[in-house]
Kinemage of the C-alpha trace (Angstrom):
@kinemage 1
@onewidth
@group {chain A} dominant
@subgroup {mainchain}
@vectorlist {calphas} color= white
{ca unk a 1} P 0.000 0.000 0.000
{ca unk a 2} L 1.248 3.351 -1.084
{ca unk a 3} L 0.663 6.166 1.447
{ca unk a 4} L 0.138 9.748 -0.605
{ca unk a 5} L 0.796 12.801 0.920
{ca unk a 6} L -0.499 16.137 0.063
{ca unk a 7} L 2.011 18.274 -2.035
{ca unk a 8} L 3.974 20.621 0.154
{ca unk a 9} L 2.592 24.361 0.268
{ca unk a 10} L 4.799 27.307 -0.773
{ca unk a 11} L 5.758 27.777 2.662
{ca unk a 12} L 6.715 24.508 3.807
{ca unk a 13} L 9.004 24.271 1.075
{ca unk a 14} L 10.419 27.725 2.161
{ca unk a 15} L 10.792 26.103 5.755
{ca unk a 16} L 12.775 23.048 4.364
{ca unk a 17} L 14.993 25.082 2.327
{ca unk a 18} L 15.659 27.792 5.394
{ca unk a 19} L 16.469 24.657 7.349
{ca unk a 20} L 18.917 23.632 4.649
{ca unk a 21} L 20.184 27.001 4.498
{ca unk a 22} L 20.716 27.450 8.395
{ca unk a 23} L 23.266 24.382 8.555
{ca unk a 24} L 27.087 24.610 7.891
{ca unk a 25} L 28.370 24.111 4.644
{ca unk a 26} L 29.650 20.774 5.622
{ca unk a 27} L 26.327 19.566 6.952
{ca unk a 28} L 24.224 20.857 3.960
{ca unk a 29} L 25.767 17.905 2.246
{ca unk a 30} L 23.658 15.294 4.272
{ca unk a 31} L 20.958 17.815 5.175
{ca unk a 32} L 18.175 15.195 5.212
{ca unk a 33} L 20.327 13.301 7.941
{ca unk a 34} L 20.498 16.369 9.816
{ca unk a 35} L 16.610 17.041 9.285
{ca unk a 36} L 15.262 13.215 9.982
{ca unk a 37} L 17.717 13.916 13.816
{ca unk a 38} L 16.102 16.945 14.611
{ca unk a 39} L 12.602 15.888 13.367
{ca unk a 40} L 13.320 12.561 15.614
{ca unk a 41} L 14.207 14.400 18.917
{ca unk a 42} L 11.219 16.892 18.021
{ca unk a 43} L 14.003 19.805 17.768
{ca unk a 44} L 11.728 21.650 15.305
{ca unk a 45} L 9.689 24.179 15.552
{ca unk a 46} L 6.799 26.249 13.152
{ca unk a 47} L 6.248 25.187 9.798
{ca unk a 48} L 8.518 22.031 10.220
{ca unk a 49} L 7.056 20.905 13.202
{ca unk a 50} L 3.559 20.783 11.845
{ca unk a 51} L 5.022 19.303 8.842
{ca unk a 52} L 6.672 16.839 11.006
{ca unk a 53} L 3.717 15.823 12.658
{ca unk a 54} L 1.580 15.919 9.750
{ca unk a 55} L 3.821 14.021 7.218
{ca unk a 56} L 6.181 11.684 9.801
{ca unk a 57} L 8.877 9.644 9.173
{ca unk a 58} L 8.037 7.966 5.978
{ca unk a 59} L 7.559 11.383 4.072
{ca unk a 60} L 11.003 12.415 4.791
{ca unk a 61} L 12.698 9.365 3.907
{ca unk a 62} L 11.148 9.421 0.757
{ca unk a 63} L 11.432 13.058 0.085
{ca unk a 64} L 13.325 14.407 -2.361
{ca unk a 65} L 13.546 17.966 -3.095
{ca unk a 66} L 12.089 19.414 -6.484
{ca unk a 67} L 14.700 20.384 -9.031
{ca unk a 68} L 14.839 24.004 -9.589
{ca unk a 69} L 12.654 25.530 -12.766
{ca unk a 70} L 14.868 27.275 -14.936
């Protein structure tokens, strides 16, 4: 069975990519490891925490993020 999640709004793709803009260089690299820790330990708050508790743990590990429109 295939779970289906709603497409992320605007602003919770905003929220992912000020996440991924608010780690070091280094850790931008593995950003989704860094995300799925901090979403684990609840270390989140706003827009990622609801989308935390609204998509969980399968949504992340299958998200991937949309390729820019040039």
């Amino acid at each position: 069975m295939t779970t289906t999640y709603p497409i992320l709004t605007a602003e919770q793709l905003a929220a992912v990519h000020a996440y991924i803009a608010g780690l070091s260089e280094k850790r931008r690299r593995t950003w989704k490891a860094e995300l799925e820790i901090d979403w684990y330990n609840a270390r989140l708050s706003g827009t990622i925490h609801s989308l935390r508790n609204t998509h969980g743990f399968d949504w992340l590990r299958s998200f991937k993020l949309p390729k820019p429109e040039n």
